[in-house]
N, C-alpha and C positions, 0 to 999 in steps of 0.2 A: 182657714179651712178646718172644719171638724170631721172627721173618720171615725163612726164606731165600728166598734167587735165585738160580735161574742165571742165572750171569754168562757163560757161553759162550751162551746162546740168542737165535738171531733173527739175521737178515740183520747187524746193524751191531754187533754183540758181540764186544767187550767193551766197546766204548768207550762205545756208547750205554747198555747195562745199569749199568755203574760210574758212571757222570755220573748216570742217572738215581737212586741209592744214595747217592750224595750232594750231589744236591737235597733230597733226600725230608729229608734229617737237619734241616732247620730247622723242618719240618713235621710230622714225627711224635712221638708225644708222649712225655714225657721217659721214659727206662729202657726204650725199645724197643731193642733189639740186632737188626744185621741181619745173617745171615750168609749171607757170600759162597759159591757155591760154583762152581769153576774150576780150571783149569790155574792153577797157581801162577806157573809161568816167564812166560805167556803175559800173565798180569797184571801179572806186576813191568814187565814190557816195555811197558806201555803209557805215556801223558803223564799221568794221572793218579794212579799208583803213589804219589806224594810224599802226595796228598793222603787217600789208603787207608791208606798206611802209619799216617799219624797217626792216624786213627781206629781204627785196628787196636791203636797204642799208649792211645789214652782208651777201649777197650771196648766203643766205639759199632758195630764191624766183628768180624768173627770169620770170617776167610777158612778155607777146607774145601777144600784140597788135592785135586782129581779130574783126575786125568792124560789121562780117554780124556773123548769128544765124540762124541755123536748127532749128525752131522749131518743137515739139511735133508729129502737122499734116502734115506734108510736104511729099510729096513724095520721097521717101530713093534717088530714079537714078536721078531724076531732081534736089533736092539739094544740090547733091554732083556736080552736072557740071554747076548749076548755084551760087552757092557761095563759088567760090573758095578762100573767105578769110574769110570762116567761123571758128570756133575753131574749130567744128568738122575736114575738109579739114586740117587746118592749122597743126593740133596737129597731124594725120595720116603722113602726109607729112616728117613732123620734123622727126618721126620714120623712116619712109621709108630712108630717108638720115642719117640715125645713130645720130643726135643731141641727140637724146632721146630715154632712155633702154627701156621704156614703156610708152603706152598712155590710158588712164584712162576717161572713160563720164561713164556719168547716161542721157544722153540724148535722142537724136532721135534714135531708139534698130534698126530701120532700114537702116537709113543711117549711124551708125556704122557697120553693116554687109557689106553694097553692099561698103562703103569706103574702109573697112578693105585689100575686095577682089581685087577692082580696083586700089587701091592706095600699100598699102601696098605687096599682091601680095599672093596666095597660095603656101604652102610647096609641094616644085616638087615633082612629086609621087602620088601625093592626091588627090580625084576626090572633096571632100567637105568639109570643114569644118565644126565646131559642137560648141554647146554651152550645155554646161551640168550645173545641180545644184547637191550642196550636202543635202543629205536626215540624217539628226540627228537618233541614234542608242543609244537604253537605254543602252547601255555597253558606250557611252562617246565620240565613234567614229561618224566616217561616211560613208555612201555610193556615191555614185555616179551615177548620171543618167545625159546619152545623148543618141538623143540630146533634148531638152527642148523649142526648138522654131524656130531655125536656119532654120532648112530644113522641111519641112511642107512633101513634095513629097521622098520619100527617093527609091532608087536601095538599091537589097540586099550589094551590092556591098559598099556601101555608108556607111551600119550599122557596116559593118565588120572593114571600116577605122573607125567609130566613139568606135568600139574595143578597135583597138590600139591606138587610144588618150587618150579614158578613163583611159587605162590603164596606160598608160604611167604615164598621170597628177597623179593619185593613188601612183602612185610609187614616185614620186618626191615631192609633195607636204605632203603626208603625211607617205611616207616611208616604204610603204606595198609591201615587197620582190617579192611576187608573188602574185597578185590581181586578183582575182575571176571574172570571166567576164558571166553574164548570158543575156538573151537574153530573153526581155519581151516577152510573150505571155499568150495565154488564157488558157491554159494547159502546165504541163510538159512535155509532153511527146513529140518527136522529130517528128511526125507526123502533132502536130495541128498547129493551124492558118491560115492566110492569105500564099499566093502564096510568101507573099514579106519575111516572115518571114520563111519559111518553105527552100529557095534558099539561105538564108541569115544562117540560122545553118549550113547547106555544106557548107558554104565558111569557116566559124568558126571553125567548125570542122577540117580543113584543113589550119589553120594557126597559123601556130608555136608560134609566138612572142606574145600570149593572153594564157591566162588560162581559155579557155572555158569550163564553166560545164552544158551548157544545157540550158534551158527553165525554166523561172520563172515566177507566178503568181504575180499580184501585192497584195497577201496576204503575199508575202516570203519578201517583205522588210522590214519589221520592225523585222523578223527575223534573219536579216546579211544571208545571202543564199550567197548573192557575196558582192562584193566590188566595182565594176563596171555595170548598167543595160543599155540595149541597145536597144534601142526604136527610130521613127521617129518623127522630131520633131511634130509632131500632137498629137501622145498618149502624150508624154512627159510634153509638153506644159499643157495641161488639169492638169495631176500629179503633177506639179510643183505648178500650182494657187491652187488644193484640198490642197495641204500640206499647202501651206502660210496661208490660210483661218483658218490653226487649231490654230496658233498665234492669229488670230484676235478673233477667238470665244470662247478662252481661256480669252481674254483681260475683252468681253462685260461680260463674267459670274461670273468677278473678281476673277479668280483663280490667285496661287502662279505665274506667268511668269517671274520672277525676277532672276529665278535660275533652274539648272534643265536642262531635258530634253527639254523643252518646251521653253524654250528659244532658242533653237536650231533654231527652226520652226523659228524667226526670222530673216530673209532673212539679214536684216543689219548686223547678229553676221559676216558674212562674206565678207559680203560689195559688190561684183562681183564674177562675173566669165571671165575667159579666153575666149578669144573667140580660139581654140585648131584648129590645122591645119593653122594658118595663118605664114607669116614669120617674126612675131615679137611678140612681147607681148603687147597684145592689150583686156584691162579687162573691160566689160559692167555691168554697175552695174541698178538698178531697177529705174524706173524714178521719183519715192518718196521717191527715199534715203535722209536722214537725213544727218546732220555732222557725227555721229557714224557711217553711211555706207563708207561716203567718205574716213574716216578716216581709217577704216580694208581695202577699195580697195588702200589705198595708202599703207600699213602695208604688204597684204599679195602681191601686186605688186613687192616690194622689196625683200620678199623672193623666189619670182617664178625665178628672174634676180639672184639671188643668187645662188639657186638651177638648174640656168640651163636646164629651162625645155625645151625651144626651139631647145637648142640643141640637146636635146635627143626624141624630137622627131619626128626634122631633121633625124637623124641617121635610124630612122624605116621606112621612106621612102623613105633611099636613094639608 
Protein backbone atom coordinates (compact mmCIF):
# COMPACT_ATOMS: atom_id res chain seq x y z
CA UNK A 1 0.00 0.00 0.00
CA UNK A 2 1.37 3.46 -0.94
CA UNK A 3 -0.14 6.86 0.75
CA UNK A 4 0.95 10.14 -0.35
CA UNK A 5 0.95 13.79 1.33
CA UNK A 6 1.58 16.86 0.80
CA UNK A 7 3.95 17.90 2.72
CA UNK A 8 3.75 21.71 1.86
CA UNK A 9 -0.13 21.92 2.89
CA UNK A 10 -1.63 23.65 5.73
CA UNK A 11 -0.81 26.61 7.94
CA UNK A 12 2.30 24.75 9.82
CA UNK A 13 3.96 22.76 6.86
CA UNK A 14 6.22 21.16 6.76
CA UNK A 15 7.02 20.65 9.99
CA UNK A 16 3.83 19.65 11.22
CA UNK A 17 2.91 17.22 7.96
CA UNK A 18 6.66 15.48 8.25
CA UNK A 19 6.40 14.88 12.16
CA UNK A 20 3.03 13.85 11.51
CA UNK A 21 4.61 11.01 8.61
CA UNK A 22 6.64 9.88 11.01
CA UNK A 23 4.39 9.23 13.97
CA UNK A 24 2.14 7.45 11.82
CA UNK A 25 5.28 4.91 10.89
CA UNK A 26 4.93 2.92 14.30
CA UNK A 27 1.16 2.70 13.51
CA UNK A 28 0.62 1.73 10.12
CA UNK A 29 0.79 -1.53 9.05
CA UNK A 30 4.03 -3.20 7.94
CA UNK A 31 4.85 -2.61 3.84
CA UNK A 32 2.88 0.65 3.89
CA UNK A 33 5.29 3.36 1.92
CA UNK A 34 4.44 6.74 2.33
CA UNK A 35 5.41 9.24 -0.19
CA UNK A 36 6.36 12.46 0.51
CA UNK A 37 5.42 15.06 -1.77
CA UNK A 38 7.37 18.67 -1.57
CA UNK A 39 9.96 21.13 -2.20
CA UNK A 40 13.02 19.17 -1.75
CA UNK A 41 15.27 22.12 -0.62
CA UNK A 42 12.65 23.29 1.71
CA UNK A 43 12.56 19.68 3.42
CA UNK A 44 16.09 19.06 3.69
CA UNK A 45 16.01 22.58 5.55
CA UNK A 46 13.92 21.52 8.19
CA UNK A 47 14.93 19.70 12.06
CA UNK A 48 13.54 16.60 11.00
CA UNK A 49 15.56 15.95 7.62
CA UNK A 50 17.88 13.48 9.67
CA UNK A 51 15.10 11.52 10.52
CA UNK A 52 13.36 11.52 6.66
CA UNK A 53 16.40 10.81 5.37
CA UNK A 54 16.59 7.45 7.10
CA UNK A 55 13.52 6.47 6.19
CA UNK A 56 14.09 7.50 2.90
CA UNK A 57 17.21 5.14 3.03
CA UNK A 58 14.95 1.82 4.81
CA UNK A 59 11.97 2.58 1.89
CA UNK A 60 9.54 3.43 4.37
CA UNK A 61 9.66 7.27 2.61
CA UNK A 62 9.78 8.06 -0.92
CA UNK A 63 10.06 11.79 -1.28
CA UNK A 64 8.60 13.47 -4.84
CA UNK A 65 10.51 16.48 -5.71
CA UNK A 66 7.62 19.35 -6.50
CA UNK A 67 9.30 22.82 -6.78
CA UNK A 68 6.05 25.12 -7.08
CA UNK A 69 3.19 25.50 -3.87
CA UNK A 70 -0.61 26.25 -3.98
CA UNK A 71 -0.72 28.44 -1.56
CA UNK A 72 -3.62 29.28 0.97
CA UNK A 73 -5.05 32.43 -1.34
CA UNK A 74 -4.62 31.18 -4.70
CA UNK A 75 -7.31 30.71 -6.96
CA UNK A 76 -8.36 26.79 -6.80
CA UNK A 77 -8.89 26.71 -11.48
CA UNK A 78 -5.80 29.05 -11.96
CA UNK A 79 -3.34 27.03 -9.75
CA UNK A 80 -4.13 23.87 -10.79
CA UNK A 81 -3.32 24.90 -14.70
CA UNK A 82 -0.65 27.07 -13.62
CA UNK A 83 1.50 24.94 -11.47
CA UNK A 84 1.74 21.89 -12.82
CA UNK A 85 4.62 20.89 -10.58
CA UNK A 86 2.95 21.77 -7.53
CA UNK A 87 2.52 18.97 -4.73
CA UNK A 88 -0.92 19.62 -4.85
CA UNK A 89 -0.89 18.70 -9.08
CA UNK A 90 1.93 16.48 -8.54
CA UNK A 91 0.46 14.20 -5.71
CA UNK A 92 -3.29 14.15 -7.69
CA UNK A 93 -1.63 13.07 -10.67
CA UNK A 94 0.55 10.20 -9.14
CA UNK A 95 -3.10 8.81 -7.94
CA UNK A 96 -4.74 9.26 -11.21
CA UNK A 97 -1.88 6.91 -12.67
CA UNK A 98 -2.18 4.18 -9.81
CA UNK A 99 1.54 5.12 -8.27
CA UNK A 100 -0.50 5.92 -5.09
CA UNK A 101 -3.67 4.23 -3.12
CA UNK A 102 -4.30 7.60 -1.68
CA UNK A 103 -3.40 11.30 -1.60
CA UNK A 104 -3.56 13.28 1.55
CA UNK A 105 -3.30 17.79 1.88
CA UNK A 106 -4.24 19.91 4.52
CA UNK A 107 -3.77 22.63 2.05
CA UNK A 108 -5.39 24.81 -0.49
CA UNK A 109 -9.48 22.93 0.36
CA UNK A 110 -10.12 24.59 -3.09
CA UNK A 111 -7.71 23.52 -5.37
CA UNK A 112 -7.93 20.15 -3.68
CA UNK A 113 -11.64 20.08 -4.94
CA UNK A 114 -11.46 21.51 -8.46
CA UNK A 115 -7.87 19.05 -8.77
CA UNK A 116 -9.57 16.14 -7.50
CA UNK A 117 -12.51 16.60 -10.26
CA UNK A 118 -10.21 17.66 -13.17
CA UNK A 119 -7.24 15.45 -12.64
CA UNK A 120 -8.32 12.58 -10.79
CA UNK A 121 -11.97 12.34 -12.60
CA UNK A 122 -15.61 11.74 -11.03
CA UNK A 123 -17.41 8.29 -10.26
CA UNK A 124 -19.37 7.61 -13.54
CA UNK A 125 -22.96 7.97 -12.58
CA UNK A 126 -22.47 10.98 -10.26
CA UNK A 127 -23.53 14.43 -10.81
CA UNK A 128 -21.35 15.77 -7.45
CA UNK A 129 -19.22 14.91 -5.31
CA UNK A 130 -19.44 15.78 -1.24
CA UNK A 131 -17.22 16.32 1.65
CA UNK A 132 -18.95 15.40 4.96
CA UNK A 133 -17.72 15.64 8.66
CA UNK A 134 -18.28 13.46 11.58
CA UNK A 135 -20.48 14.83 14.52
CA UNK A 136 -19.24 13.04 18.16
CA UNK A 137 -22.43 11.08 19.96
CA UNK A 138 -22.43 10.78 23.87
CA UNK A 139 -23.07 6.98 23.31
CA UNK A 140 -19.03 7.00 21.69
CA UNK A 141 -20.23 6.92 18.09
CA UNK A 142 -20.86 9.04 15.34
CA UNK A 143 -22.82 10.71 12.90
CA UNK A 144 -22.30 11.94 9.57
CA UNK A 145 -23.03 15.08 7.89
CA UNK A 146 -22.84 16.06 4.00
CA UNK A 147 -22.12 17.78 2.43
CA UNK A 148 -20.09 20.36 4.60
CA UNK A 149 -18.64 22.88 2.05
CA UNK A 150 -18.08 21.02 -1.36
CA UNK A 151 -21.08 22.24 -3.04
CA UNK A 152 -22.44 25.59 -1.80
CA UNK A 153 -25.44 25.52 -4.75
CA UNK A 154 -26.82 22.04 -4.55
CA UNK A 155 -30.16 20.21 -7.10
CA UNK A 156 -32.27 17.93 -5.04
CA UNK A 157 -30.90 15.63 -7.12
CA UNK A 158 -27.22 16.32 -5.83
CA UNK A 159 -28.51 15.69 -1.94
CA UNK A 160 -29.87 12.39 -2.91
CA UNK A 161 -26.26 11.19 -4.44
CA UNK A 162 -24.63 12.91 -1.25
CA UNK A 163 -27.27 9.86 0.41
CA UNK A 164 -25.70 7.35 -0.90
CA UNK A 165 -22.12 8.28 -0.26
CA UNK A 166 -22.95 9.01 3.19
CA UNK A 167 -24.19 6.04 3.41
CA UNK A 168 -22.05 4.10 1.87
CA UNK A 169 -18.84 5.81 3.84
CA UNK A 170 -21.19 4.89 7.21
CA UNK A 171 -21.24 1.43 6.27
CA UNK A 172 -17.61 0.90 5.57
CA UNK A 173 -15.67 2.94 7.67
CA UNK A 174 -17.59 2.42 10.63
CA UNK A 175 -19.69 -0.87 10.03
CA UNK A 176 -23.19 0.36 10.54
CA UNK A 177 -25.34 -2.43 8.49
CA UNK A 178 -28.06 -0.25 7.59
CA UNK A 179 -27.42 3.63 8.35
CA UNK A 180 -30.19 5.89 8.90
CA UNK A 181 -30.26 8.66 6.27
CA UNK A 182 -32.28 11.92 7.33
CA UNK A 183 -32.51 14.91 5.49
CA UNK A 184 -31.78 18.31 7.34
CA UNK A 185 -34.71 20.67 7.45
CA UNK A 186 -36.50 23.16 9.62
CA UNK A 187 -39.32 20.68 10.49
CA UNK A 188 -40.11 17.15 10.45
CA UNK A 189 -42.60 16.84 8.70
CA UNK A 190 -42.45 15.88 4.69
CA UNK A 191 -44.15 19.13 3.80
CA UNK A 192 -41.55 21.90 5.15
CA UNK A 193 -38.76 23.65 3.86
CA UNK A 194 -37.27 25.17 0.82
CA UNK A 195 -38.37 23.87 -2.77
CA UNK A 196 -34.75 22.28 -2.87
CA UNK A 197 -35.44 20.17 0.06
CA UNK A 198 -39.02 19.34 -0.26
CA UNK A 199 -38.06 17.66 -4.33
CA UNK A 200 -35.06 16.27 -2.68
CA UNK A 201 -37.35 13.94 0.07
CA UNK A 202 -39.23 12.51 -3.37
CA UNK A 203 -36.21 11.38 -4.71
CA UNK A 204 -35.26 9.77 -1.17
CA UNK A 205 -38.13 8.56 -0.78
CA UNK A 206 -37.96 6.67 -3.85
CA UNK A 207 -34.39 5.21 -3.58
CA UNK A 208 -33.81 1.85 -2.58
CA UNK A 209 -29.99 1.80 -1.70
CA UNK A 210 -30.39 4.51 1.56
CA UNK A 211 -32.53 3.99 4.55
CA UNK A 212 -34.45 7.19 4.43
CA UNK A 213 -36.36 8.23 7.45
CA UNK A 214 -37.42 11.58 6.89
CA UNK A 215 -36.70 15.18 8.10
CA UNK A 216 -34.53 16.21 10.93
CA UNK A 217 -34.16 19.18 12.97
CA UNK A 218 -30.69 20.33 13.76
CA UNK A 219 -32.02 19.70 17.44
CA UNK A 220 -32.19 15.61 16.55
CA UNK A 221 -28.37 15.44 16.21
CA UNK A 222 -26.98 15.03 19.37
CA UNK A 223 -29.90 12.59 19.71
CA UNK A 224 -28.49 9.77 16.94
CA UNK A 225 -32.15 10.32 14.96
CA UNK A 226 -29.86 8.85 11.77
CA UNK A 227 -26.50 8.02 11.07
CA UNK A 228 -26.20 9.88 7.92
CA UNK A 229 -27.73 14.03 7.62
CA UNK A 230 -28.04 15.64 4.27
CA UNK A 231 -27.67 18.98 3.78
CA UNK A 232 -25.98 21.49 0.92
CA UNK A 233 -22.88 22.39 1.51
CA UNK A 234 -23.94 25.98 2.83
CA UNK A 235 -26.19 24.77 5.82
CA UNK A 236 -23.49 22.13 6.39
CA UNK A 237 -20.45 24.38 6.29
CA UNK A 238 -22.01 26.82 8.96
CA UNK A 239 -22.75 23.27 11.26
CA UNK A 240 -19.45 22.02 10.91
CA UNK A 241 -17.44 25.54 12.08
CA UNK A 242 -20.66 25.91 15.19
CA UNK A 243 -19.52 22.31 16.25
CA UNK A 244 -15.54 22.99 15.97
CA UNK A 245 -16.08 26.22 18.04
CA UNK A 246 -17.51 24.03 21.05
CA UNK A 247 -13.63 22.54 21.27
CA UNK A 248 -12.28 25.75 21.18
CA UNK A 249 -14.73 27.23 23.89
CA UNK A 250 -14.36 24.39 25.98
CA UNK A 251 -10.49 24.95 25.82
CA UNK A 252 -10.75 28.99 26.74
CA UNK A 253 -13.00 27.94 30.06
CA UNK A 254 -10.58 25.26 31.02
CA UNK A 255 -12.74 22.45 30.93
CA UNK A 256 -11.80 18.46 31.14
CA UNK A 257 -11.11 18.24 26.81
CA UNK A 258 -8.44 15.57 27.39
CA UNK A 259 -11.01 12.87 27.28
CA UNK A 260 -14.68 12.32 26.64
CA UNK A 261 -17.04 13.46 24.66
CA UNK A 262 -15.67 16.67 23.85
CA UNK A 263 -12.65 15.67 22.62
CA UNK A 264 -14.67 14.33 19.79
CA UNK A 265 -15.36 18.13 18.83
CA UNK A 266 -11.67 18.06 18.03
CA UNK A 267 -11.53 18.04 14.26
CA UNK A 268 -7.68 16.52 14.47
CA UNK A 269 -9.24 13.29 16.53
CA UNK A 270 -9.82 12.40 12.81
CA UNK A 271 -7.39 14.16 11.00
CA UNK A 272 -9.81 14.42 7.37
CA UNK A 273 -12.30 13.56 5.54
CA UNK A 274 -12.69 11.78 2.01
CA UNK A 275 -13.51 13.80 -0.47
CA UNK A 276 -16.62 10.76 -1.48
CA UNK A 277 -17.65 10.47 -5.18
CA UNK A 278 -14.35 11.04 -6.65
CA UNK A 279 -12.33 8.12 -8.46
CA UNK A 280 -9.82 7.52 -5.97
CA UNK A 281 -9.11 8.21 -2.40
CA UNK A 282 -8.41 11.55 -1.94
CA UNK A 283 -8.64 12.80 1.98
CA UNK A 284 -8.78 16.88 2.91
CA UNK A 285 -7.94 17.53 6.11
CA UNK A 286 -8.26 21.34 8.01
CA UNK A 287 -5.56 23.75 7.09
CA UNK A 288 -4.28 24.12 10.93
CA UNK A 289 -3.97 20.58 11.22
CA UNK A 290 -1.32 19.78 13.64
CA UNK A 291 1.21 16.38 13.48
CA UNK A 292 -1.75 14.68 15.41
CA UNK A 293 -4.17 15.53 12.43
CA UNK A 294 -1.58 14.44 9.80
CA UNK A 295 -0.99 11.55 11.44
CA UNK A 296 -5.06 10.05 12.03
CA UNK A 297 -5.40 11.40 7.95
CA UNK A 298 -2.57 9.04 7.28
CA UNK A 299 -4.06 6.15 10.01
CA UNK A 300 -7.63 6.40 8.92
CA UNK A 301 -6.40 6.67 4.79
CA UNK A 302 -5.04 3.22 5.21
CA UNK A 303 -7.97 1.82 6.53
CA UNK A 304 -10.38 3.35 3.95
CA UNK A 305 -7.85 1.42 0.96
CA UNK A 306 -8.24 -1.36 3.26
CA UNK A 307 -11.99 -1.34 3.55
CA UNK A 308 -12.55 -0.83 0.10
CA UNK A 309 -14.57 1.99 0.08
CA UNK A 310 -14.12 3.27 -3.55
CA UNK A 311 -15.08 0.33 -4.54
CA UNK A 312 -18.16 0.19 -3.05
CA UNK A 313 -19.23 2.95 -3.99
CA UNK A 314 -18.28 2.42 -7.54
CA UNK A 315 -20.78 -0.41 -7.43
CA UNK A 316 -23.85 2.29 -6.31
CA UNK A 317 -23.36 4.12 -9.37
CA UNK A 318 -22.75 1.78 -11.54
Amino acid sequence: MKIGIDIMGGDYAPQASLKGCLNALSKIDKGVIIYLFGNKEIIQGTEYWQDVRKNLDLGTFVLVDCPETIAMHEHPAEAIKLKPNSSIVMGLKAHKKGEIDAFISAGNTGAMLVGSVLIVGKIQGLQRPTIGALYPLMNGSFSFICDVGANMDCKPEHLKDFAVLGSTFMKTAFHIENPRVALLNVGEEKGKGNQQVKEAYELLENTQSVNFIGNAEGRDLNKHLADVYVCDGFVGNILLKFGESFYDLLKKIKANTGSGLFQKFNFETYGGTPFLGINGNVMIGHGISSEFAFENMILNAQDLIKNQLLKKIQSQFS
